[in-house]
C-alpha positions in Angstrom: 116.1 177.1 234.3 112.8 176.4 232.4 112.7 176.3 228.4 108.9 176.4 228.1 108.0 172.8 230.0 111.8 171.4 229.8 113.9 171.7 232.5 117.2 172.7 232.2 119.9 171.9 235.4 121.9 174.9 236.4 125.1 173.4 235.6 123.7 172.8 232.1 122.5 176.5 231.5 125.5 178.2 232.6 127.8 176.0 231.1 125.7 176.8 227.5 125.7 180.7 228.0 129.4 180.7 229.2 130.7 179.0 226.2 132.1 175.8 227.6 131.7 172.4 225.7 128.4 170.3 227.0 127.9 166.8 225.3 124.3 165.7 225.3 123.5 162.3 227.1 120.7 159.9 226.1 118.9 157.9 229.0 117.7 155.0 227.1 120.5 153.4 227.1 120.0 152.8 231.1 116.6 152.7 231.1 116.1 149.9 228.3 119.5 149.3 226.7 121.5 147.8 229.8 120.7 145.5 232.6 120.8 146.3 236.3 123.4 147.6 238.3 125.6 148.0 234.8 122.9 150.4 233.6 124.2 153.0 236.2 127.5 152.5 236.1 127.5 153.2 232.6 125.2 156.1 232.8 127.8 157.8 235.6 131.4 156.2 233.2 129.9 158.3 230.2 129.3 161.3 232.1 133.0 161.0 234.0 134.3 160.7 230.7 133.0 163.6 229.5 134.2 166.0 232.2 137.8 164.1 232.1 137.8 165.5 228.0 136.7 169.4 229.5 133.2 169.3 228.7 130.1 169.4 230.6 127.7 166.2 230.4 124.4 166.8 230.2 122.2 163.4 230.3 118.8 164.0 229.6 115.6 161.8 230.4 111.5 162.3 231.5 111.5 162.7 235.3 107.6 162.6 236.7 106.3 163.6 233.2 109.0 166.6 232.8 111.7 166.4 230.0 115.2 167.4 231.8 118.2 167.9 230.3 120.7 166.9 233.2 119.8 165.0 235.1 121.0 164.6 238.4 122.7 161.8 240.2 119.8 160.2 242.1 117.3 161.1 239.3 119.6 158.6 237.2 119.4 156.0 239.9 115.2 156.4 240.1 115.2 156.2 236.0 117.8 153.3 236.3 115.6 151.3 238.5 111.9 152.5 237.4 110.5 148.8 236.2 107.4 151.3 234.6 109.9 153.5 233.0 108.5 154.0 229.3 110.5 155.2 226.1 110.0 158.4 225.1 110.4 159.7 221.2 109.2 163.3 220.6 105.4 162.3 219.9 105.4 161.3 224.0 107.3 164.3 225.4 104.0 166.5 226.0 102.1 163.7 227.2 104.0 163.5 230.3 102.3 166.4 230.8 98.9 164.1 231.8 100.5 160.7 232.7 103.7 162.4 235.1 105.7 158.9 234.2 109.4 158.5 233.5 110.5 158.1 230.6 114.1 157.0 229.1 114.3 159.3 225.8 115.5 158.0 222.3 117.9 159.8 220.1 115.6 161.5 218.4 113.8 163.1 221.7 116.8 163.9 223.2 118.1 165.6 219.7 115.2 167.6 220.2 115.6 168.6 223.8 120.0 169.4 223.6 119.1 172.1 220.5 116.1 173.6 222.9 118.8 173.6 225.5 121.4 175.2 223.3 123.1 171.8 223.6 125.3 171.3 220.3 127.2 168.1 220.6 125.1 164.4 221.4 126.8 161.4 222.0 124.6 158.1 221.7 125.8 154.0 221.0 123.3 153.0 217.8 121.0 155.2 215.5 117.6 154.0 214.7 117.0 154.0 211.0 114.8 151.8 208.7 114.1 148.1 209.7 113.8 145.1 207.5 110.5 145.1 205.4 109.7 148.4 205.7 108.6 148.6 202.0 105.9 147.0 203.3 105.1 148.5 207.0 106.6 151.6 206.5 108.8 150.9 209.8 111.1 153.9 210.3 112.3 155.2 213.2 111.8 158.9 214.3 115.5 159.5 214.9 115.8 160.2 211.1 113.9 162.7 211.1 114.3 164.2 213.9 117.8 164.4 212.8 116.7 166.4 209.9 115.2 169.3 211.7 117.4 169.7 215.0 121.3 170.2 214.0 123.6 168.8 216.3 126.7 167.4 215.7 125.4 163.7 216.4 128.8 161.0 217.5 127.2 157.0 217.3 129.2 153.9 216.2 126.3 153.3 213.3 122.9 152.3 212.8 122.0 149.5 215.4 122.8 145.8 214.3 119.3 145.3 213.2 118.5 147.8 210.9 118.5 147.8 206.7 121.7 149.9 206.9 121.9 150.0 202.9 118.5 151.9 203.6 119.1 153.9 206.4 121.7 155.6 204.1 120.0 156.0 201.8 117.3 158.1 203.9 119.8 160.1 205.3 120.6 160.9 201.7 117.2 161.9 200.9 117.0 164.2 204.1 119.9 165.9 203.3 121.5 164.8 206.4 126.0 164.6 206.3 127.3 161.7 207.5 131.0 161.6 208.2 133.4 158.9 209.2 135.8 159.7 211.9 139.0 158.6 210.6 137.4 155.2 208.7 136.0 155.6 205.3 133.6 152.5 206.5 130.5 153.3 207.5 130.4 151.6 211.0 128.2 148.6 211.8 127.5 148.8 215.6 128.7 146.1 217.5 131.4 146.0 214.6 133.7 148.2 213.4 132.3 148.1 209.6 128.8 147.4 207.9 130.1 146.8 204.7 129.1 149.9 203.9 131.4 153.4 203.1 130.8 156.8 204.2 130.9 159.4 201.5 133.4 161.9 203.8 136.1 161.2 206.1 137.5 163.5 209.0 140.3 163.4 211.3 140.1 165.6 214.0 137.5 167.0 216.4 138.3 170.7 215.0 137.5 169.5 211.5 133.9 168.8 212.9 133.6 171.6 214.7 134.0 173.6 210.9 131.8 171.2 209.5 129.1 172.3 211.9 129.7 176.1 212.3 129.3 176.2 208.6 126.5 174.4 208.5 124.9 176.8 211.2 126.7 179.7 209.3 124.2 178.8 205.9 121.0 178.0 208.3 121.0 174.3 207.5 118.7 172.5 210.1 120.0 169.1 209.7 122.2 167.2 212.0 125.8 166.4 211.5 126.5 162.5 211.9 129.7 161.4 212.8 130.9 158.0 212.0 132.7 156.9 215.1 133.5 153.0 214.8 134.3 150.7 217.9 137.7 150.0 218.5 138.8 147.3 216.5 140.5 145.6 219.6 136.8 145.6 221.6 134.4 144.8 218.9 132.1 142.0 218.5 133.5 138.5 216.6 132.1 139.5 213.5 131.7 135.3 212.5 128.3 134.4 212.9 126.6 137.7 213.6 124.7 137.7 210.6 123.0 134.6 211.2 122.7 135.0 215.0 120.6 138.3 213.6 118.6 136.4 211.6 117.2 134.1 214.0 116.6 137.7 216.1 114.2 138.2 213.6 112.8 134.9 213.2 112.1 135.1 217.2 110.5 138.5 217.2 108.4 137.5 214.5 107.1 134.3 216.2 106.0 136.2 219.2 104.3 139.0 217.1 106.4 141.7 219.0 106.1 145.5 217.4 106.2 148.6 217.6 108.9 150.5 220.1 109.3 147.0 221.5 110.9 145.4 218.5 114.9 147.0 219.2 114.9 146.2 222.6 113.8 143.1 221.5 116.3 142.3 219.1 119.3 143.7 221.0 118.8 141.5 224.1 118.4 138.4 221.7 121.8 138.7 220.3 123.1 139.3 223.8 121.7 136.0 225.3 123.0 134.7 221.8 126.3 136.2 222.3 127.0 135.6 225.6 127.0 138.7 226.8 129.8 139.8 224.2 127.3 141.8 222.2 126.8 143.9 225.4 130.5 144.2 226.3 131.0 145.7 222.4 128.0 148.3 223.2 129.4 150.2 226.3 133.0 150.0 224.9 131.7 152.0 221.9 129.4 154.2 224.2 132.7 154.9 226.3 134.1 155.6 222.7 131.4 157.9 221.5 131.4 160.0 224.5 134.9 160.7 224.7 134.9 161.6 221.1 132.2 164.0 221.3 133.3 165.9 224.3 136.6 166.3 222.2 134.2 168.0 219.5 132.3 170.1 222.2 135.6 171.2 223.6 136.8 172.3 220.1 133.6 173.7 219.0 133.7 176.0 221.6 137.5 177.0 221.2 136.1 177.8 217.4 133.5 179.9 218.6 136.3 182.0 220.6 138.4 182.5 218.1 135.9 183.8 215.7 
């Protein structure tokens, strides 16, 4: 199945006009996020995971210039092992058109490709929000808007380590995008199980997301919901030492002038040389988290939807 110049996989499309649960995947995560071979074995874990919880996964990427949602096995493994693979946001996606490269996509491209698909449940490790200094540079990433204009019920474990969480929030807050904590009332902080920061509503249960987001869809609101998932307190990162560790992230990035879509990647992979590889180990035990958690929603969604 075609949706204008996205591809949909058979599996994907059938699943989405039957009724059954499907749990958007993002590829960035193996294309940039995590090192080779883990990459893939993550990639294939989160999609296990998914079907284990009775929903369909549905990872979605560029393949040859073409945006895909679900991939298949061996188009993971080319992505996975592409050392010209670029990131793709939503500004790239019809540029493929010309340049016919792969492309890892972010959360806000894949956001945009699950709700073309009919996709309404995305599971992702770290939003993008605003970055230090952006006061001044205007630095914002595209997932925040993006999440304002494609609703989907959105499961991540926070904004990534990096960001000015105070004023991620608060943009979220401004674009009228919910944010709710899945059984915390701490807003989660990535590699950690708190930012210091609360969420204004709490849930408990996958059903009481799914009636978050068939009301939302009920009064034609176009913004995502975000769901607060926090890693398990038994596999998060040694919160001593993180904020200065961070710090001299920053200090690094600025030193070698790196910008632009570079600067996350950047960051991320200094605190995991900085950590010892215990940064990492916290990032796929929340992915693992996230997508279990939002198959759970996709599965209950869909029993809403039945009952109707």
């Amino acid at each position: 199945m075609s949706t204008g110049f996205i591809k949909v996989a058979p599996e994907v499309s059938e699943a989405v006009s039957s009724g059954q649960g499907v749990v958007a995947l993002e590829s960035t995560i193996f294309t940039h996020g995590l090192p080779r071979p883990r990459n893939i074995e993550v990639a294939e874990e989160a999609e296990q995971i998914v079907r284990d919880a009775g929903a369909v996964p549905a990872t979605i990427g560029v393949v040859g210039g073409v945006p895909t949602v679900g991939l298949t096995k061996d188009e993971i493994v080319e992505l996975s092992n592409d050392d010209d693979v670029i990131k793709s946001s939503i500004r790239e996606l019809a540029i493929g058109a010309v340049n016919r490269k792969n492309a890892g996509t972010t959360i806000a491209a894949t956001s945009f490709l699950a709700h073309r698909a009919g996709i309404k449940v995305f599971a992702t490790g770290g939003l993008g929000g605003v970055h230090h200094g952006a006061s001044e540079n205007f630095d914002e990433s595209a997932d925040l808007l993006a999440l304002a204009l494609n609703p989907i019920v959105l499961v991540s474990s926070g904004a990534k380590a990096v960001l000015d969480v105070n004023a991620t929030l608060e943009r979220f807050e401004s674009l009228s995008v919910p944010i709710v904590g899945y059984r915390t009332n701490s807003y989660p902080g990535f590699y950690v199980a708190e930012s210091g920061f609360t969420v204004p509503h709490r849930v408990e249960s996958p059903e009481d997301v799914a009636t978050i987001y068939r009301t939302q869809r009920a009064m034609e609101l176009s913004t995502a919901v975000l769901v607060a998932n926090p890693v398990p307190v038994e596999e998060q990162l040694d919160p001593t030492g993180l904020d200065e560790i961070i710090e001299r992230a920053w200090a690094a990035l600025e030193e070698q002038k790196v910008s632009g879509q570079a600067v996350t990647p950047f960051l991320l992979e200094f605190i995991r040389q900085a950590t010892g590889d215990a940064s990492l180990t916290a990032n796929v035990a929340l992915y693992r988290n996230n997508a279990r958690v939002a198959a759970q929603i996709a599965v209950a969604l869909e029993a809403s939807n039945g009952s109707k």
